[in-house]
C-alpha positions as CSV (number, residue, x, y, z in Angstrom):
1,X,-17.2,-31.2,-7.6
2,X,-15.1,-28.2,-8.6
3,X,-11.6,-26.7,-7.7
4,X,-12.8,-24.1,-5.7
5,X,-15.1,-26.2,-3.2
6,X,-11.5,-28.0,-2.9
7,X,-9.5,-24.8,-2.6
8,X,-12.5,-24.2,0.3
9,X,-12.2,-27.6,2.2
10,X,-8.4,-26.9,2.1
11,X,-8.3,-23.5,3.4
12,X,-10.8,-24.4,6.5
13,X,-8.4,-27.2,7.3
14,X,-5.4,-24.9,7.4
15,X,-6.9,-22.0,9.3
16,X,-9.8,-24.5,11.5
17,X,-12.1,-22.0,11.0
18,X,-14.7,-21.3,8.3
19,X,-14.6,-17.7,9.1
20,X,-10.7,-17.2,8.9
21,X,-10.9,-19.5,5.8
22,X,-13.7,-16.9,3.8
23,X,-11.5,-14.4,4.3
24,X,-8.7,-15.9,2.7
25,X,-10.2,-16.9,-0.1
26,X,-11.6,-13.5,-0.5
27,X,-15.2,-14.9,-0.5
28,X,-18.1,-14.4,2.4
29,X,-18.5,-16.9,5.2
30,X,-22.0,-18.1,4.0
31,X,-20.6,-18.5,0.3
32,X,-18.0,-20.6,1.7
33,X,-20.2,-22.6,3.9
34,X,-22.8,-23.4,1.0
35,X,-20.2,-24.3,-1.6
36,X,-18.6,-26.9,1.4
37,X,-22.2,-28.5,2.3
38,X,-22.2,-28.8,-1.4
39,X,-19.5,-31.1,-1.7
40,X,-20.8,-33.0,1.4
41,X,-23.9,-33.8,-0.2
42,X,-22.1,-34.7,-3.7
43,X,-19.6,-37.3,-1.8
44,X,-22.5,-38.1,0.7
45,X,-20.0,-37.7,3.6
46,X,-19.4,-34.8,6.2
47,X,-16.3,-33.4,6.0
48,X,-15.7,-31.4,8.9
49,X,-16.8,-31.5,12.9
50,X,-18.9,-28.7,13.2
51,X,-19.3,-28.8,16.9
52,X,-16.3,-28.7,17.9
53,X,-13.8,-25.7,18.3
54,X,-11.7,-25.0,16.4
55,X,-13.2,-27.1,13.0
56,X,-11.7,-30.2,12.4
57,X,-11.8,-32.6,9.9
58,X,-14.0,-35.8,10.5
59,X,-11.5,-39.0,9.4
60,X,-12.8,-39.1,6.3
61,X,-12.3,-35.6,5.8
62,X,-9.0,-35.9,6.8
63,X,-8.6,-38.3,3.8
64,X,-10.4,-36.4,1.5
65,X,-8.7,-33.0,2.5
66,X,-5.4,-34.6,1.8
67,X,-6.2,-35.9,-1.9
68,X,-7.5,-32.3,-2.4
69,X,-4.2,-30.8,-1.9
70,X,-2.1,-33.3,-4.3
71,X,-5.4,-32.5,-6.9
72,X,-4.7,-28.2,-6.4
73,X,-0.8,-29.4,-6.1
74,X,-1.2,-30.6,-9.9
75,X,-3.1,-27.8,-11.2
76,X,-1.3,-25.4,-10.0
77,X,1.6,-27.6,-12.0
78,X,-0.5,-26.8,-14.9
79,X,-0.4,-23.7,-14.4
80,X,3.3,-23.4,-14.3
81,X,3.6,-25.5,-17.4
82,X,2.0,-22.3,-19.3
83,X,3.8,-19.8,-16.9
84,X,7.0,-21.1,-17.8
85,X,6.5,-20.5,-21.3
86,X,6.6,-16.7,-20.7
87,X,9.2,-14.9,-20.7
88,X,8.2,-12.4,-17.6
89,X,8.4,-13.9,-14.6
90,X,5.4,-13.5,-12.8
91,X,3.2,-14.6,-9.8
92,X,3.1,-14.5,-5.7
93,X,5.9,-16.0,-3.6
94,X,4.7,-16.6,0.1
95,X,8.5,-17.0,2.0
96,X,8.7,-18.3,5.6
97,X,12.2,-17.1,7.1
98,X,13.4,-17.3,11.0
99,X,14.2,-14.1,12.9
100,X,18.3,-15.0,13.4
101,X,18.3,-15.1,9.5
102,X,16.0,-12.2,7.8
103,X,17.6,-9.0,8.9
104,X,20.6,-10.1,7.2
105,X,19.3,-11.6,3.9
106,X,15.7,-10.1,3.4
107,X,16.7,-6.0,3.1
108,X,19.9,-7.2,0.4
109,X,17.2,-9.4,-1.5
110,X,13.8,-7.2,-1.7
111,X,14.9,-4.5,-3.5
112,X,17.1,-5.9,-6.5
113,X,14.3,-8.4,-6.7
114,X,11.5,-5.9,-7.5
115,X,13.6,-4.4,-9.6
116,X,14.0,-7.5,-11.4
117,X,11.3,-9.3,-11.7
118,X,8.2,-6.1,-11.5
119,X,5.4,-8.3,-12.2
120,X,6.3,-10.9,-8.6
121,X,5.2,-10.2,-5.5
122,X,6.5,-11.5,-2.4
123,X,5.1,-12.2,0.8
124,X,7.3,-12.2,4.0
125,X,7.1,-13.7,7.4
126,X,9.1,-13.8,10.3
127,X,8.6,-16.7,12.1
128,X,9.9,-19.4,14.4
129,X,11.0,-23.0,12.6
130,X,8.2,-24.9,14.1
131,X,5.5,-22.1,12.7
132,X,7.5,-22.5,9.2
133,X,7.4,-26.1,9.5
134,X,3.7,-26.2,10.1
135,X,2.8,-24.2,7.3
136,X,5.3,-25.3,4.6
137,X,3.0,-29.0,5.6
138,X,-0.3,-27.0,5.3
139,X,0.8,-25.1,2.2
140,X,0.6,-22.4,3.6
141,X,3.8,-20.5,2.5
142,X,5.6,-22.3,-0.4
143,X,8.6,-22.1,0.6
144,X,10.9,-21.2,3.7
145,X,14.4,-20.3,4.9
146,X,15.8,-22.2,7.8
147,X,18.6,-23.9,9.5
148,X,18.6,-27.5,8.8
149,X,18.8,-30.4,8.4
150,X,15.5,-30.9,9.6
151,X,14.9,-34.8,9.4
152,X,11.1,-34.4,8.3
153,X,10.3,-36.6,5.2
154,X,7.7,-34.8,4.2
155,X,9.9,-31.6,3.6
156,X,12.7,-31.0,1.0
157,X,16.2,-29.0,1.8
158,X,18.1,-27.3,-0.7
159,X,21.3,-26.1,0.7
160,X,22.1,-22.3,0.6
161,X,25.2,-21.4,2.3
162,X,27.3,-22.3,6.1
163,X,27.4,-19.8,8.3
164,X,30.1,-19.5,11.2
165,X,29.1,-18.6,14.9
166,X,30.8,-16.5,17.2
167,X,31.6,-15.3,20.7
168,X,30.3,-11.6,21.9
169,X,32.1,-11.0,25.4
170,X,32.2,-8.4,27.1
171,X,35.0,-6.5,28.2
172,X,34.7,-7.5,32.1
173,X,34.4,-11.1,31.2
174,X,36.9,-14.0,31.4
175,X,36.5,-14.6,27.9
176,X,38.2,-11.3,27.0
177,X,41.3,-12.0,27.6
178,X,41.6,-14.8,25.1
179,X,42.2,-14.8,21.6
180,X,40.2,-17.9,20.8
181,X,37.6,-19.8,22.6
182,X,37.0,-23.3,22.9
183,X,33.1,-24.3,23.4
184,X,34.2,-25.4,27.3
185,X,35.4,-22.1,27.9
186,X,32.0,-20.5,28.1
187,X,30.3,-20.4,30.9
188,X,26.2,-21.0,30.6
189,X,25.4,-18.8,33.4
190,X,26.9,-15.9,32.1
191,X,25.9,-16.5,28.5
192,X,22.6,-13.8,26.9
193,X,20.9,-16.5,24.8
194,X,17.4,-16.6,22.6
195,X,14.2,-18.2,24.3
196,X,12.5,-21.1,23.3
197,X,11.0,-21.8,20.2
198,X,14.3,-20.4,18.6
199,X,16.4,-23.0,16.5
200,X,19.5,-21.2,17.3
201,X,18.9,-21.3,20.7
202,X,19.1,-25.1,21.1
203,X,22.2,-24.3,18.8
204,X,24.2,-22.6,21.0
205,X,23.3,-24.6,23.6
206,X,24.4,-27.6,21.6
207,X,28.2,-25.3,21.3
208,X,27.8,-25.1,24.9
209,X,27.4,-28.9,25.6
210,X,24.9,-28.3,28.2
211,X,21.2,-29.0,27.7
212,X,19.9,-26.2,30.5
213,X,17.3,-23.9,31.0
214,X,19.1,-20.9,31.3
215,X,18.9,-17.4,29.2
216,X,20.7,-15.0,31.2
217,X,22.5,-14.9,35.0
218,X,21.1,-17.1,37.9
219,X,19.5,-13.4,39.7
220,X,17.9,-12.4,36.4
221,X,15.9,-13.6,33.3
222,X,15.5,-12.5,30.4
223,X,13.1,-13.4,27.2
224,X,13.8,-12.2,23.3
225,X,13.8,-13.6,20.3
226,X,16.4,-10.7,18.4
227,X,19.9,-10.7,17.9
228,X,20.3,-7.3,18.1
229,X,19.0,-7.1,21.8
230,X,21.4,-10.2,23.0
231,X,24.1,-7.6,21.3
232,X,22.9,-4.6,23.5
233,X,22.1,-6.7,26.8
234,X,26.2,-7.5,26.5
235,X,27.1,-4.1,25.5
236,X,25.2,-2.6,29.2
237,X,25.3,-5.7,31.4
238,X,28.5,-7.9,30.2
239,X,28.4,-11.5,29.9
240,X,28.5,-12.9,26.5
241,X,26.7,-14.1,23.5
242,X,26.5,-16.2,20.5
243,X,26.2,-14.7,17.3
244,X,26.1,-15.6,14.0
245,X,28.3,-14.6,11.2
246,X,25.8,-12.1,9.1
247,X,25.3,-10.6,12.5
248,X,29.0,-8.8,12.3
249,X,28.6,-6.9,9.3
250,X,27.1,-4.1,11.5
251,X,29.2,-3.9,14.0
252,X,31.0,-0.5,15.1
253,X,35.0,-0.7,15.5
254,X,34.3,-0.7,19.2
255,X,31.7,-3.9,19.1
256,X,34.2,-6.0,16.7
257,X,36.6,-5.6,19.9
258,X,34.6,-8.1,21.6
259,X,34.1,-10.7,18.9
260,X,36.2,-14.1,20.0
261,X,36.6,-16.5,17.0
262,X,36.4,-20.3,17.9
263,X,39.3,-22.5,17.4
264,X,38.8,-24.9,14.3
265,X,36.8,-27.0,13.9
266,X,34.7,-23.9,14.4
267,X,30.7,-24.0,15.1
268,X,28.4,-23.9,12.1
269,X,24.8,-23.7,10.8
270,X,23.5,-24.6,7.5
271,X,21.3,-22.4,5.9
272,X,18.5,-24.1,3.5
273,X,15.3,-23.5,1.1
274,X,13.2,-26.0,2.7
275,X,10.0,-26.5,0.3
276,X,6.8,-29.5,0.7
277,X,7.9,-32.1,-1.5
278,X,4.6,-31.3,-3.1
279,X,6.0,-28.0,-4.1
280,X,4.8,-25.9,-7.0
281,X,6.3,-22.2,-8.3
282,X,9.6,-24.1,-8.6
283,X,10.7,-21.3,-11.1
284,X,10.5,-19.0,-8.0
285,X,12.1,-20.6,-6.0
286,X,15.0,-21.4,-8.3
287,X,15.1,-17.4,-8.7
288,X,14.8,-17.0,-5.1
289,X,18.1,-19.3,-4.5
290,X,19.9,-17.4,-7.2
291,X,19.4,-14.0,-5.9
292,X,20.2,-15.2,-2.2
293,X,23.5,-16.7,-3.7
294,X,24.5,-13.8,-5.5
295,X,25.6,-11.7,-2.2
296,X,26.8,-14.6,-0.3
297,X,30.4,-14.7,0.1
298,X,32.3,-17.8,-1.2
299,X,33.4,-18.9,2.1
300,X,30.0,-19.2,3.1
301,X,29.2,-21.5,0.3
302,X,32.4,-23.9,0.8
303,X,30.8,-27.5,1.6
304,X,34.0,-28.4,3.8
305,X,32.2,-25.7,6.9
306,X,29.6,-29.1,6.8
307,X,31.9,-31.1,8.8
């Protein structure tokens, strides 16, 4: 048995397919396959279903597959045992972040952090929580950016910052004549919100109080997953929206008109480095959350927003 066949039998469980797997691990598919029938015939049990599609793991496999990532876990702990004893910084950083967070963290972060810290590379994807979830279990990505709490004991949350939501209302709507909103105030049916698979979609319906299936008026639907277009389907067909607070920054004079502030105690969203409890790299992550922190504004970070 060796790391690699592990690394192999890990990789073709993540991805379910041996293909997809060799090309991860930078290896051919027949090289992959061999060094996996390999570890079969060494443990004398087969590890994966080959006839079915996609590959999955027989239920000893499963078990097996499982003690190989807590084995990889560790030597990858090894590995940071040395690391950490450099002075450079070093290594890859594979971040999960959702859409409704990265245009207003990821351009303030990549830049001072290359300049930083040369010798790390990070790897960056946009993705919904239940596809950061997924792979933060998989090991996949190491770690991810998210609103939370998440109630998933398998995950760990380290808190980054609070961040306020908002009204966007159009001029023609009711909500324009008030100065502050209450959640009642808003009316679903007139409301521009994300589609599924968005946390901050069953957010703002959550403000709202109303569990519906609705994303735009009664006569039309409409299906994104970006901020910015909820913003411009306002600006050219009224209604309203929900923002949240990194989301003003941008605005012109014009678009800050329409902004309508909640009354206290406003809506919130907690913001959070959500790692496998199995996770490795934590000097990374630790530098991550440090350069994150160093352009949030205190507000953001006061723990009273919680309630």
């Amino acid at each position: 048995m060796s790391l690699i066949q592990f690394e192999y039998i890990v990789a073709v469980d993540t991805y379910r397919s041996f293909v997809i797997a060799a090309e991860k691990c930078f290896v051919t598919q027949p090289t992959l396959s061999m060094q996996i029938q390999k570890l079969e015939s060494t443990l004398g049990v087969k590890l994966f279903n080959r006839t079915r599609q996609p590959i999955l793991p027989t239920e000893v496999g499963n078990d097996v597959i499982a003690q190989a990532r807590v084995l990889l876990a560790e030597h990858q702990k090894i590995k940071e045992i040395i690391g950490s004893r450099n002075k450079d910084l070093m290594g890859e950083l594979k971040i999960g972040i959702i859409p409704t967070v990265a245009p207003y963290i990821v351009p303030k972060i990549i830049s001072q952090f290359i300049e930083k810290y040369p010798l790390v590379k990070l790897v960056i994807w946009e993705e919904t929580t239940e596809q950061i979830i997924q792979h933060l279990k998989s090991e996949v990505i190491d770690c991810g950016i998210l609103s939370t709490p998440l109630v998933d004991s398998q995950l760990m949350e380290t808190h980054l910052f609070y961040e306020k939501f908002v009204a966007y209302v159009s001029k023609s709507s009711d909500l324009a004549k008030k100065r502050t909103l209450h959640p009642n105030d808003i009316n679903i049916d007139e409301l521009w919100i994300l589609n599924e698979g968005h946390c901050m979609r069953d957010q703002v319906l959550n403000i709202c109080q109303r569990r519906e299936n609705a994303i735009g008026f009664k006569h039309y639907e409409y299906n994104t997953g970006s901020i910015e277009t909820l913003k411009r389907m306002v600006d050219e067909n009224n209604g309203a929206t929900i923002l949240p607070e990194f989301a003003l920054n941008d605005l012109t004079k014009s678009q800050k008109d329409k902004i309508r502030y909640f009354k206290s105690p406003q809506p919130a969203r907690e913001i959070s480095i959500v790692t496998n409890k199995r996770f490795v790299k934590r000097r990374l992550i630790e530098t991550l959350k440090s350069e994150i922190l160093e352009f949030i504004p205190c507000n953001m970070k006061d723990n009273k927003k919680k309630s």
